[in-house]
C-alpha beads as a LAMMPS data file, in Angstrom:
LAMMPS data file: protein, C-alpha beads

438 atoms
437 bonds

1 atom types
1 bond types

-500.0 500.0 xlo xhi
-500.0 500.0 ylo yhi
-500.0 500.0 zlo zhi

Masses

1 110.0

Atoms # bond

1 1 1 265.789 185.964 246.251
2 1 1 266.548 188.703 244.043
3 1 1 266.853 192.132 245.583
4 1 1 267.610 195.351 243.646
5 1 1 270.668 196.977 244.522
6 1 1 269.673 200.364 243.032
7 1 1 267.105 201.005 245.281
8 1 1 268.292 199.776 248.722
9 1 1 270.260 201.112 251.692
10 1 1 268.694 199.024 254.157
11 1 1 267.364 195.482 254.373
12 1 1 264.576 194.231 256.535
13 1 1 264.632 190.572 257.347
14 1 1 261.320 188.939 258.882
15 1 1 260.545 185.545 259.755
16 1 1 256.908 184.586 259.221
17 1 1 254.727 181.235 261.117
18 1 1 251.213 180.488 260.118
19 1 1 249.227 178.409 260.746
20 1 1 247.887 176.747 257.700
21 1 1 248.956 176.873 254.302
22 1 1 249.493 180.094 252.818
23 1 1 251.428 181.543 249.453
24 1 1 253.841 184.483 248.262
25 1 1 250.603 186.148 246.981
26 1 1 248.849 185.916 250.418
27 1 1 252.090 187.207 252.314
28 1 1 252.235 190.004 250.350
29 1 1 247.847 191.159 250.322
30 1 1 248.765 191.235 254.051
31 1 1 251.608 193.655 254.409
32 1 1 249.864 196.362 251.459
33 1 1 246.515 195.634 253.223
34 1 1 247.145 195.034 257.047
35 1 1 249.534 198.425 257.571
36 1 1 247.573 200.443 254.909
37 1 1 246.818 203.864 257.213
38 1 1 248.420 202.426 260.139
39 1 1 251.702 204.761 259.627
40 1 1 250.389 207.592 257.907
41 1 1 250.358 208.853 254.458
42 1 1 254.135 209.670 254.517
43 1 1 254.826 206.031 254.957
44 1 1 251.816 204.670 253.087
45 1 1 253.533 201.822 251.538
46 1 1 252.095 201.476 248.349
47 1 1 253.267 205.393 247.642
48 1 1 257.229 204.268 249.235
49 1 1 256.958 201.592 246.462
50 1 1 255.472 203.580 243.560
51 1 1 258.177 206.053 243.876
52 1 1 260.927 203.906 244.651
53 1 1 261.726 204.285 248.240
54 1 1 260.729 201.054 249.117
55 1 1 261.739 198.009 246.337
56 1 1 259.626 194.627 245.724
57 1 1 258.699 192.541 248.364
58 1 1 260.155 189.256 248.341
59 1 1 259.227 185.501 250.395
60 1 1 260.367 182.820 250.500
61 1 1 257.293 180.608 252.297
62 1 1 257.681 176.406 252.704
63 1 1 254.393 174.618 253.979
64 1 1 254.913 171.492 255.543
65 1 1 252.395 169.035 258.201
66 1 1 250.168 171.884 257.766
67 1 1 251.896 175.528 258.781
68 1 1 254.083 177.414 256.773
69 1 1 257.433 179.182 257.387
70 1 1 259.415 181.405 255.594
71 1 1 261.095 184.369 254.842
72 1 1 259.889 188.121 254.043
73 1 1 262.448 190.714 253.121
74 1 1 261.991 194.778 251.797
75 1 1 264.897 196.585 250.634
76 1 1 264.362 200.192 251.560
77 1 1 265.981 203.686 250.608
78 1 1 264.141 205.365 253.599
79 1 1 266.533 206.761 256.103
80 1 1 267.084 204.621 259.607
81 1 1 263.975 206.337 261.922
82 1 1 261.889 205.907 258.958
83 1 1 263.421 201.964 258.255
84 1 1 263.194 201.279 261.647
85 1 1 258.946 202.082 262.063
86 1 1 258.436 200.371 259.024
87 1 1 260.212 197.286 260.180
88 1 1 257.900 197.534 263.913
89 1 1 254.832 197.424 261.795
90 1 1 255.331 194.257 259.940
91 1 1 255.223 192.763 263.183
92 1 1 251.680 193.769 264.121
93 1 1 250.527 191.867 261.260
94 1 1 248.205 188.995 262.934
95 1 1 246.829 187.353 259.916
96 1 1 248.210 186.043 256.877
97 1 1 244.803 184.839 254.305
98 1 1 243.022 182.917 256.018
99 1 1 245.360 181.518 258.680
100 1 1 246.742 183.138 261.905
101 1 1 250.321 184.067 261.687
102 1 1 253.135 185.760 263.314
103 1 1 255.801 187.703 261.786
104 1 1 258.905 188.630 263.613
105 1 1 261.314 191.371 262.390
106 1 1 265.066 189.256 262.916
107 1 1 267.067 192.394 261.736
108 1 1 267.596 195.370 259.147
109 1 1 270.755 195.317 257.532
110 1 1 272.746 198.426 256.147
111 1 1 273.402 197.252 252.593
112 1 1 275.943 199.693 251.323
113 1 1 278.602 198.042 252.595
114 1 1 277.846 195.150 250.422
115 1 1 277.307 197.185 247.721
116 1 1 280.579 198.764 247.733
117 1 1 281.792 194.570 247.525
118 1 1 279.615 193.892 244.119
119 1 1 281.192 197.136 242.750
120 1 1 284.769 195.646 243.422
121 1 1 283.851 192.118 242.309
122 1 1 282.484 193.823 238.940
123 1 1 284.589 196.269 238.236
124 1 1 286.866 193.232 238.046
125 1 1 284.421 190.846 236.102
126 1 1 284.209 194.208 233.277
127 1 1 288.078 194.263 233.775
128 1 1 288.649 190.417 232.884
129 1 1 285.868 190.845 229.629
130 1 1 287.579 193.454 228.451
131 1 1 291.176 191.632 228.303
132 1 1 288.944 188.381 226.482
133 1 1 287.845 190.131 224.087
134 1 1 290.806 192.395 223.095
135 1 1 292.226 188.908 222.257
136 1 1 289.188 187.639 220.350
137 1 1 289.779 187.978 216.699
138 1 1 287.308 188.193 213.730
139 1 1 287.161 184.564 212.884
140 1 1 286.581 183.258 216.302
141 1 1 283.490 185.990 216.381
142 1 1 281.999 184.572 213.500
143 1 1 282.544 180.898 214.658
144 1 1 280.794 181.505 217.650
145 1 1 277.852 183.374 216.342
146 1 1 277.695 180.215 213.610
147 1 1 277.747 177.943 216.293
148 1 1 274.980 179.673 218.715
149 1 1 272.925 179.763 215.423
150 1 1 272.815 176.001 214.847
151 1 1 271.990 174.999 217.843
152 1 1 268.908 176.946 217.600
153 1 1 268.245 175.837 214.165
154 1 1 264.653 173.976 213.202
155 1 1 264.987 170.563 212.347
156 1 1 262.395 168.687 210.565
157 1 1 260.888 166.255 212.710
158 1 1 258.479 162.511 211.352
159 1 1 257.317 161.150 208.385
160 1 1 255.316 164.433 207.219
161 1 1 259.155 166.581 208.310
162 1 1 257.193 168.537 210.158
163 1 1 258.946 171.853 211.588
164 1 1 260.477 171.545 215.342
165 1 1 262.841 172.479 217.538
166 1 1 265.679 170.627 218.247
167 1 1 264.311 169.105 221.963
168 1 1 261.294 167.767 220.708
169 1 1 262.742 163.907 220.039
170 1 1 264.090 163.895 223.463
171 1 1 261.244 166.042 225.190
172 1 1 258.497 164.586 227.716
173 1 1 256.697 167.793 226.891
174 1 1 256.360 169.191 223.794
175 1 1 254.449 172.307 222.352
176 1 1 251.621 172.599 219.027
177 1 1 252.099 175.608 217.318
178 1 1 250.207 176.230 214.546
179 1 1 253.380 176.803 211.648
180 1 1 257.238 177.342 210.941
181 1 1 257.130 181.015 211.829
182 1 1 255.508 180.266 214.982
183 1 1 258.462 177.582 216.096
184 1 1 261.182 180.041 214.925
185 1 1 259.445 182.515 217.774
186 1 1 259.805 180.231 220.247
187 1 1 263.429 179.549 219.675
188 1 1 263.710 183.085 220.088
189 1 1 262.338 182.936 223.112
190 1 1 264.642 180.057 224.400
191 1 1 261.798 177.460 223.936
192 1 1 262.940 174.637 221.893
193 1 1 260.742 171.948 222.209
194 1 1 258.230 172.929 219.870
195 1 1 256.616 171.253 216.569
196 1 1 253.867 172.632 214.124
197 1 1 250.945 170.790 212.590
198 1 1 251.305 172.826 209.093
199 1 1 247.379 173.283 208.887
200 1 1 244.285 172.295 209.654
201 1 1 244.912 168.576 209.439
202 1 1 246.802 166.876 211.703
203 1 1 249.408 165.158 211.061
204 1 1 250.007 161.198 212.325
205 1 1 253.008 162.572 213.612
206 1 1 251.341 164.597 216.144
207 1 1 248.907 161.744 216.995
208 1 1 251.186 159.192 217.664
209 1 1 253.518 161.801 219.693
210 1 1 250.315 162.962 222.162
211 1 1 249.859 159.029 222.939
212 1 1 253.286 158.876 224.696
213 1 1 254.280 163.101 225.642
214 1 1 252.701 165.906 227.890
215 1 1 250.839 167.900 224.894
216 1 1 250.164 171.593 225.314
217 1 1 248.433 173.501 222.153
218 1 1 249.792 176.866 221.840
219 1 1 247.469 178.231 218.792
220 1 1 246.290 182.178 218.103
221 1 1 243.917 183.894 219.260
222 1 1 241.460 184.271 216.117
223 1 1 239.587 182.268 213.853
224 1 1 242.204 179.647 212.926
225 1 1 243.309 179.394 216.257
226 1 1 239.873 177.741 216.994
227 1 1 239.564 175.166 214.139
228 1 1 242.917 174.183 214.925
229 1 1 242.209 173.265 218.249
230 1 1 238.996 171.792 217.379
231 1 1 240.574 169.413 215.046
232 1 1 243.361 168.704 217.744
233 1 1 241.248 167.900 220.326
234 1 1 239.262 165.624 217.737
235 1 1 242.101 163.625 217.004
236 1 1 244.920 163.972 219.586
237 1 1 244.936 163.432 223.284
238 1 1 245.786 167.251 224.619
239 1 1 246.545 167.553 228.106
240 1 1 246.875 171.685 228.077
241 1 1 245.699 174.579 226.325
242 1 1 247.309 177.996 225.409
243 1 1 246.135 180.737 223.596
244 1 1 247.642 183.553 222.499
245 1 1 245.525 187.273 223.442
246 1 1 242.783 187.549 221.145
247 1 1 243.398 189.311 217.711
248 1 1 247.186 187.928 217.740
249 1 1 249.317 185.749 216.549
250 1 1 251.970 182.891 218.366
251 1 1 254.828 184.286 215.646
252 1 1 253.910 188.103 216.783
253 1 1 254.249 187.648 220.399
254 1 1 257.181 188.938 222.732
255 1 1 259.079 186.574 224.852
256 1 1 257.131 188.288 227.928
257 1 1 253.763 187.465 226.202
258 1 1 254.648 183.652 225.226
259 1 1 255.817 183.082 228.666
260 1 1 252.958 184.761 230.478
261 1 1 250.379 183.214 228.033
262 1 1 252.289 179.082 228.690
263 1 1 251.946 180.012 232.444
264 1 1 248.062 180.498 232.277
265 1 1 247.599 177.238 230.387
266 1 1 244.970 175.274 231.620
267 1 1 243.573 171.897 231.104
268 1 1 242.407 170.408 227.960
269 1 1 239.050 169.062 229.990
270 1 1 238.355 171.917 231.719
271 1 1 238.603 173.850 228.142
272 1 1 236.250 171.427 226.559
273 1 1 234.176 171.937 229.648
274 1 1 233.961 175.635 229.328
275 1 1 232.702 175.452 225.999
276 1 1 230.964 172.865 225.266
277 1 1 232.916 170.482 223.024
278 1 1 232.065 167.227 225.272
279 1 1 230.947 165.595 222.502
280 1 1 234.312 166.441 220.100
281 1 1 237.040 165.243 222.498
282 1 1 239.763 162.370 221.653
283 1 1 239.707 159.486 224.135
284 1 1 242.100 157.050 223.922
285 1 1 240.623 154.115 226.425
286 1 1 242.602 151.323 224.394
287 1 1 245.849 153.297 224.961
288 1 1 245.483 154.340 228.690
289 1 1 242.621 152.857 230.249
290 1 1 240.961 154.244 233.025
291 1 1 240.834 152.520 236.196
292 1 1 237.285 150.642 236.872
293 1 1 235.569 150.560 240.246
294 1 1 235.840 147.579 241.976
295 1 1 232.870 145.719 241.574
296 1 1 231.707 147.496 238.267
297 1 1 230.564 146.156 234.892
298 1 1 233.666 145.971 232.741
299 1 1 233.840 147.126 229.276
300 1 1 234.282 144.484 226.263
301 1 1 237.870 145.158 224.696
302 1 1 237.992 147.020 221.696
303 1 1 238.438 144.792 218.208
304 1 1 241.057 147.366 216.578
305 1 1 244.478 148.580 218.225
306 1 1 244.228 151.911 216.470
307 1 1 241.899 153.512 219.468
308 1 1 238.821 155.942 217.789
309 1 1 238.061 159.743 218.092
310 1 1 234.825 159.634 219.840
311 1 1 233.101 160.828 223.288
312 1 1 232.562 157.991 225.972
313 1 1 230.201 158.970 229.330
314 1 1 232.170 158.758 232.639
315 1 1 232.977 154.849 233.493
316 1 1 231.233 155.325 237.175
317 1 1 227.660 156.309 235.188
318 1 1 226.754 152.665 234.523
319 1 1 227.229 151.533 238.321
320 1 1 223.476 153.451 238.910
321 1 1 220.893 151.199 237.836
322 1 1 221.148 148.161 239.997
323 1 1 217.881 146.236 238.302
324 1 1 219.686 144.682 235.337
325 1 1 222.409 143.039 237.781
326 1 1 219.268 141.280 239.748
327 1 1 219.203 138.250 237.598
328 1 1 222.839 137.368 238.252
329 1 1 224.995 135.884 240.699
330 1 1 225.589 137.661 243.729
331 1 1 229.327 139.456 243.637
332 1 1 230.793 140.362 247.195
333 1 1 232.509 143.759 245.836
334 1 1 228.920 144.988 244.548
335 1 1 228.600 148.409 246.202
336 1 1 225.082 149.245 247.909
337 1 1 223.355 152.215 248.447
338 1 1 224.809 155.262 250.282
339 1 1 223.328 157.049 253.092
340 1 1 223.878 160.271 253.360
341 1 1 223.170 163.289 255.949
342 1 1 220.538 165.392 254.466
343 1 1 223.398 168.128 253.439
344 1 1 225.149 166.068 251.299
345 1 1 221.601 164.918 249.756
346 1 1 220.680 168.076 249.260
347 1 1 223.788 168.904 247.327
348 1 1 223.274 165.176 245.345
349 1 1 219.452 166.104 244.478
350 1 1 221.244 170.162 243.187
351 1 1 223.528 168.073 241.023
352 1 1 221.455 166.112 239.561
353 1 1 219.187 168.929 238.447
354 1 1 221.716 170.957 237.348
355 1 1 223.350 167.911 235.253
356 1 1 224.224 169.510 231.393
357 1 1 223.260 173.154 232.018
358 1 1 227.240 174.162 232.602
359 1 1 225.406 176.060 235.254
360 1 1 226.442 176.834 238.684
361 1 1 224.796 177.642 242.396
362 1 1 225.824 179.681 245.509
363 1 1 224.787 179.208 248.284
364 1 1 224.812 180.641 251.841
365 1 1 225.081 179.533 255.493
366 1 1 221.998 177.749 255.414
367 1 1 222.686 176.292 252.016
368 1 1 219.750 178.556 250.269
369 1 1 220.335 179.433 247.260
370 1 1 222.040 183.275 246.716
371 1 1 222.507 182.920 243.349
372 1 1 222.301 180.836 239.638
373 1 1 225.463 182.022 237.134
374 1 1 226.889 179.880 234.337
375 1 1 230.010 177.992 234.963
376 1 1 232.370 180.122 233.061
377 1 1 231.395 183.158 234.865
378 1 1 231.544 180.956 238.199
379 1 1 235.431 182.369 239.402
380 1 1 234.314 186.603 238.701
381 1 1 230.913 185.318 241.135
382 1 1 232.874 183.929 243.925
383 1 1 235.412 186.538 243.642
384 1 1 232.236 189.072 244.650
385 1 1 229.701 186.994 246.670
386 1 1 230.406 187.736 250.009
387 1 1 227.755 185.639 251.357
388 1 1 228.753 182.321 249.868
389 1 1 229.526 179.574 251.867
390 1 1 228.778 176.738 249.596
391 1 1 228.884 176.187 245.551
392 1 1 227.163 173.203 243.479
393 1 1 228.030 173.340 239.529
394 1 1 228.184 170.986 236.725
395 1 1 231.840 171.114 235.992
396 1 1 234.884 170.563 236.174
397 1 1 236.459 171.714 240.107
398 1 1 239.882 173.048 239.851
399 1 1 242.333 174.656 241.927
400 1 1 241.422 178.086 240.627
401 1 1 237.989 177.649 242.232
402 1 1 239.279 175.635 245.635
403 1 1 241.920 178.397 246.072
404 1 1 239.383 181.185 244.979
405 1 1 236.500 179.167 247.854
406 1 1 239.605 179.665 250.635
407 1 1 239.772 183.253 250.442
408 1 1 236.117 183.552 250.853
409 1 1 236.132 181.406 253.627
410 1 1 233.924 179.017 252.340
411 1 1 233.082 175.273 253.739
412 1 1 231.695 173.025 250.341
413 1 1 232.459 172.711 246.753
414 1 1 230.443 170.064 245.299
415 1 1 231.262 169.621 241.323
416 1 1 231.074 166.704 238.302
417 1 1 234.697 165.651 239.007
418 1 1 237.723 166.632 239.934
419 1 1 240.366 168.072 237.395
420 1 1 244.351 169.036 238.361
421 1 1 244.573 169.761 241.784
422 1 1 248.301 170.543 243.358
423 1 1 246.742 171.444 246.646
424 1 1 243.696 170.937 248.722
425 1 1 242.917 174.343 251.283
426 1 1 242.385 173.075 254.831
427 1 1 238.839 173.615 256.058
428 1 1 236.738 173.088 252.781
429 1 1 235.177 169.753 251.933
430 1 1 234.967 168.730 248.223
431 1 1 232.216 166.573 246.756
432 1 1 231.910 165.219 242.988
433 1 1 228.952 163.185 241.605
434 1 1 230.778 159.870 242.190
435 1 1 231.319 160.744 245.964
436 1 1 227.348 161.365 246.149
437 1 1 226.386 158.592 243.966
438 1 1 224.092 155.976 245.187

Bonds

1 1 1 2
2 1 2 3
3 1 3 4
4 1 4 5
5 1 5 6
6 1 6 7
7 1 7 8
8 1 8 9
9 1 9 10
10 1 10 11
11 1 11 12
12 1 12 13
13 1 13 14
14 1 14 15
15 1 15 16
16 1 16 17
17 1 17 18
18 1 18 19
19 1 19 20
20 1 20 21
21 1 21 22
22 1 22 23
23 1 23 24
24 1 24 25
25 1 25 26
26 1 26 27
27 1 27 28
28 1 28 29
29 1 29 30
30 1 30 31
31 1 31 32
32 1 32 33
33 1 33 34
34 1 34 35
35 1 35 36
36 1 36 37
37 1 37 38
38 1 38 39
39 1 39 40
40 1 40 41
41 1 41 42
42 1 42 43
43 1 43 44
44 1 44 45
45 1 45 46
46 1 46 47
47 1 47 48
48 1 48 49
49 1 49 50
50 1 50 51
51 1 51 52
52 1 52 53
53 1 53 54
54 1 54 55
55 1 55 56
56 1 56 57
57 1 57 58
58 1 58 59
59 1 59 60
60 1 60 61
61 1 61 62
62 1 62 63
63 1 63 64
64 1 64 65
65 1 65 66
66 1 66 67
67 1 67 68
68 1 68 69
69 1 69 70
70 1 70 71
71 1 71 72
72 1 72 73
73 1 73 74
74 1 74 75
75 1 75 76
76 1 76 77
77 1 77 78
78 1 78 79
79 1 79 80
80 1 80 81
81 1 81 82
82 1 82 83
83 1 83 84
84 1 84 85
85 1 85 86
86 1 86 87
87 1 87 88
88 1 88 89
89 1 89 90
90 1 90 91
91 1 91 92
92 1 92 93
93 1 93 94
94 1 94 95
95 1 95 96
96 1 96 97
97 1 97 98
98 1 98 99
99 1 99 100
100 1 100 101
101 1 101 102
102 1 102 103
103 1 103 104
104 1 104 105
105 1 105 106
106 1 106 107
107 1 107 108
108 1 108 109
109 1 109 110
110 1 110 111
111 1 111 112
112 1 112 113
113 1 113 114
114 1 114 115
115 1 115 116
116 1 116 117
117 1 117 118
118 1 118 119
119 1 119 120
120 1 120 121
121 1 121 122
122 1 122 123
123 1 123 124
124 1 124 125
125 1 125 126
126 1 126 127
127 1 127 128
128 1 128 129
129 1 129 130
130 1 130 131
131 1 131 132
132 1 132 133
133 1 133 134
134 1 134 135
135 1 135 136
136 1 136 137
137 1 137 138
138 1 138 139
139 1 139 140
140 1 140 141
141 1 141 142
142 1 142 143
143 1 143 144
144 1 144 145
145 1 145 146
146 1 146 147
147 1 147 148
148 1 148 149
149 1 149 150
150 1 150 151
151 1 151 152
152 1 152 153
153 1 153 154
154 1 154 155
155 1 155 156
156 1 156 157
157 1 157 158
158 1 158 159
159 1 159 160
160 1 160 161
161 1 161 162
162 1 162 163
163 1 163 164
164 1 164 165
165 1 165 166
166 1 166 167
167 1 167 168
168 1 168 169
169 1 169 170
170 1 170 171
171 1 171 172
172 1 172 173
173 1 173 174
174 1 174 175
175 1 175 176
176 1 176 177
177 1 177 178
178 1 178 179
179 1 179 180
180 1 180 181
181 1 181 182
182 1 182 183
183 1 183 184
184 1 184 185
185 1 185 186
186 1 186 187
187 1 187 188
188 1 188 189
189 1 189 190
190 1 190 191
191 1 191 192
192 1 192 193
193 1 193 194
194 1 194 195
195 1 195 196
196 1 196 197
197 1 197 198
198 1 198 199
199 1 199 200
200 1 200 201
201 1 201 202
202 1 202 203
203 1 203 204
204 1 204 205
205 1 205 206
206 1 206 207
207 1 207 208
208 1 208 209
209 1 209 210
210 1 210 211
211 1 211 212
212 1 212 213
213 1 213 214
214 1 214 215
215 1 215 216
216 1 216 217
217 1 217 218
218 1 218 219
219 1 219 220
220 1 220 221
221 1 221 222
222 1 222 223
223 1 223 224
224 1 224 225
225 1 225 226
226 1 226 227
227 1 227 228
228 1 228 229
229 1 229 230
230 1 230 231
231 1 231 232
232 1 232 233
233 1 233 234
234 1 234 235
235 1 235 236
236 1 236 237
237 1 237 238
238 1 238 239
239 1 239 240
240 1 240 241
241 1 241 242
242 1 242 243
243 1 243 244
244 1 244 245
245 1 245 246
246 1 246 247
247 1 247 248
248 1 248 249
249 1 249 250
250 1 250 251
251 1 251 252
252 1 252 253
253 1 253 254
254 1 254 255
255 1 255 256
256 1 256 257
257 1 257 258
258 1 258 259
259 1 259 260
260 1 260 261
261 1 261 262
262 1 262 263
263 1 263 264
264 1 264 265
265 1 265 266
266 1 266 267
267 1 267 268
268 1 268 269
269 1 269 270
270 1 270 271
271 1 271 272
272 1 272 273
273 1 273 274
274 1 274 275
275 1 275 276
276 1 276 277
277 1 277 278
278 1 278 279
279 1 279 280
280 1 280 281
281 1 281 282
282 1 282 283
283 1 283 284
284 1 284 285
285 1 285 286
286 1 286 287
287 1 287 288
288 1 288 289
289 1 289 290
290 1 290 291
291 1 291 292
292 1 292 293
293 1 293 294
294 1 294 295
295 1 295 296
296 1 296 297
297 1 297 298
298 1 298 299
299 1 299 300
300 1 300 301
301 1 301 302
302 1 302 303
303 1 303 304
304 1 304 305
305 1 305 306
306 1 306 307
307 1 307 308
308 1 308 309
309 1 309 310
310 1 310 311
311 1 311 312
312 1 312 313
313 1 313 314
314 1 314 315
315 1 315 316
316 1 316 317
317 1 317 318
318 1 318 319
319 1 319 320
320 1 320 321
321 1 321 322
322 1 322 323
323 1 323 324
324 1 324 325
325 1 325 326
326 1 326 327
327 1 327 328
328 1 328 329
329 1 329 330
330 1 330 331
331 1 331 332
332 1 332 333
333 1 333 334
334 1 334 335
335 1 335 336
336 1 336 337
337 1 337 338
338 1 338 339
339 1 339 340
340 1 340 341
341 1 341 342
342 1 342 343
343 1 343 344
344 1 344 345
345 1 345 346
346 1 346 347
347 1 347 348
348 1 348 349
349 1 349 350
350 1 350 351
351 1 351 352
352 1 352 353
353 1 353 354
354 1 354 355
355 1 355 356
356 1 356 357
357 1 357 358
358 1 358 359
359 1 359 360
360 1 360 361
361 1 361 362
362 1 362 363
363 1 363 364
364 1 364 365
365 1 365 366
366 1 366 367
367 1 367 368
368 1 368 369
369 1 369 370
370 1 370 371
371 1 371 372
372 1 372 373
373 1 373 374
374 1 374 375
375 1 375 376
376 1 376 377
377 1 377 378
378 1 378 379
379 1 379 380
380 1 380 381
381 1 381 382
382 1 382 383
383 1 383 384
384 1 384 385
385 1 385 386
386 1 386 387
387 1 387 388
388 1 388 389
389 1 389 390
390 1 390 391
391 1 391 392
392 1 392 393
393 1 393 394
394 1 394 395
395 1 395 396
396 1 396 397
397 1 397 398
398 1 398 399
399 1 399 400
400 1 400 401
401 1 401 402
402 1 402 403
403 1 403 404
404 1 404 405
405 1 405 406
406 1 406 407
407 1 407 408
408 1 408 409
409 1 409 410
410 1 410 411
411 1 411 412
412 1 412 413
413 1 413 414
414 1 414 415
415 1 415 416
416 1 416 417
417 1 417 418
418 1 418 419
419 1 419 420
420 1 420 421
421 1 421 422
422 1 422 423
423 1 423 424
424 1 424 425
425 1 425 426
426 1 426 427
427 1 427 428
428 1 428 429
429 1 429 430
430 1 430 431
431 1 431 432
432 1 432 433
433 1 433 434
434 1 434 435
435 1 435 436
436 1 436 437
437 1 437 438
């Protein structure tokens, strides 16, 4: 962890438990929110840290077997009394998200000696750079400035010599940009496994290189932006998408903005979901087949190698109708009907109807309906209905919206399928049209 020096005298050092699975982000909502008036407005700590008297709040949380542990610590220029109450109140913090959890205060350390120890160790780190480069003469200087240059340098990269960074031929990962100007940026920006398409039409290059790496299309926010990714998603198999804030360009962003804008990638099919380009989406089945259901009808191989740019329906649709499978012999992995409780068939019967509208339903304790929104405006609804205990759509569930139905306390999220999920909240059950099928 990171502390700022400039700002601290003293050091508290908590230990959190909770029970569950909790983040940084939740740690922190509870300390702002859970001693917010208990201390007064001279220790209101949102003021202490928008003047600088207390610094950023750092943890350190593990989850493991299903609690979490970890680590809280404030740097603080407040004097000791003042240290010292803040310190007492962290511990009457009872709940951490939505898990119980105890925090106990294991000391507050007086920092300035260690302080006085960095200045030492610096003043002698300055000391030793200064003796370097009184020795360094003019030619080394421009030897070393040559060399840092060339290993940033773009190379050109396939058949079509395509503009990348160096990385790219050794990369599992790589990054679409749209042009040269826009790989140069993010060599700038210490990003070096980039490569641009050069235009509208995509290169083989590119197509052969999304069959075998992670592809993420970083591509601007305007007009070209869109065809580009259009024709991308027509003819490549992208896993991620990035855009850059609307109205700019890749090549005009800071390194702050390129990094910020790669961490809020999200998935290519819950993209193509959002907007409604199901029917425009590369899928290579000859490449990476999916895996079939056992018992299911099984596809007829394709005749060409070269797989084709065209929309396929989910491989667990077909399983439905049973009356064309009548006339043959009977299989012993052929699955039969479901029964379900009359929850779960109510939340079937919702998903059915539903099915194509991108359109999305809350529901409350008694699973009546509170409200109908469309599915891209589903997160801002869930993030205000306080009454929602429940949520049917037909899309894609992510871990935006599982982590989102958490906070809100609520018990089912019933979607079409189920896109990247990293971690499943305790307490919620999750439904997709193949778990309700009959």
């Amino acid at each position: 962890m990171n502390i700022d020096p400039s700002t601290t005298k003293y050091l508290i050092q908590a230990r959190l438990e909770a029970e569950g699975i909790v983040e940084k982000p939740d740690v922190v909502g509870a300390v702002f929110g859970q001693t917010e008036g208990l201390l007064g407005e001279e220790l209101d700590l949102r003021d202490l840290q928008k003047s600088g008297r207390i610094g950023r709040i750092e943890v350190d949380v593990q989850s493991k077997k299903g609690r979490s542990e970890g680590t809280i610590l404030i740097p603080s220029s407040l004097d000791q009394v003042e240290t010292s109450i803040l310190a007492a109140a962290l511990e009457t913090i009872d709940r951490v998200g939505p898990c119980k959890a105890t925090i106990k205060v294991d000391k507050v350390e007086d920092t300035r000696v260690t302080k006085r120890n960095k200045i030492i160790e610096r003043a002698r780190s300055l000391l030793s750079s200064m003796v370097e480069e009184s020795k360094t003469s003019g030619s080394d200087l421009l030897d070393e400035v040559r060399q840092s240059v060339q290993v940033s340098e773009i190379v050109s990269f396939g058949a079509e010599r395509l503009p990348a960074g160096p990385n790219v031929a050794d990369s599992d990962a790589i990054i679409i940009v749209e042009g040269r100007q826009d790989v140069l940026n993010l060599l700038r920006s210490g990003i070096k496994n980039a490569i641009a398409v050069e235009g509208t039409n995509v290169p083989k290059t590119i197509q052969e290189l999304s069959k075998e790496r992670a592809l993420t299309a970083f591509v601007d926010g305007d007009r070209g932006g869109d065809l580009i990714l259009k024709e991308l998603l027509q003819v490549a198999e992208v896993d991620f998408i990035a855009r850059a804030p609307r109205g700019k360009e890749v090549e005009e962003l800071t390194q702050k903005q390129i990094m910020k804008c790669l961490r809020n990638k999200i998935p290519a099919d819950q993209y193509v979901e959002m907007y409604g380009l199901s029917g425009q989406v590369y899928k290579a089945e000859s490449e990476f087949p999916e895996p079939k259901p056992a018992g299911g009808p099984q596809p007829r191989p394709e005749p060409r190698p070269e797989p084709r740019p065209e929309f396929r329906p989910e491989p667990r649709e077909p399983r439905e109708p049973r009356e064309s499978r009548e006339d043959r012999p009977p299989a012993p992995l052929t699955p039969t009907t479901k029964v379900l409780n009359p929850k779960l068939e109510k939340y079937r019967d919702m998903l059915l109807q539903l099915g194509g509208s991108s359109t999305a339903r809350l529901l409350d304790d008694g699973d009546g309906v509170v409200t109908e929104v469309p599915v891209r405006e589903l997160v801002d609804a869930l993030k205000t209905a306080k009454q929602t205990r429940a949520v049917v759509f037909d899309g894609i569930i992510t871990q935006r919206i599982l982590d989102i139905a958490s906070e809100m306390n609520m018990h089912s999220v019933v979607g079409t399928k189920m896109g990247t999920i990293t971690k499943q909240p305790a307490g919620i059950e999750v439904w997709t049209r193949s778990d309700l099928a009959p």
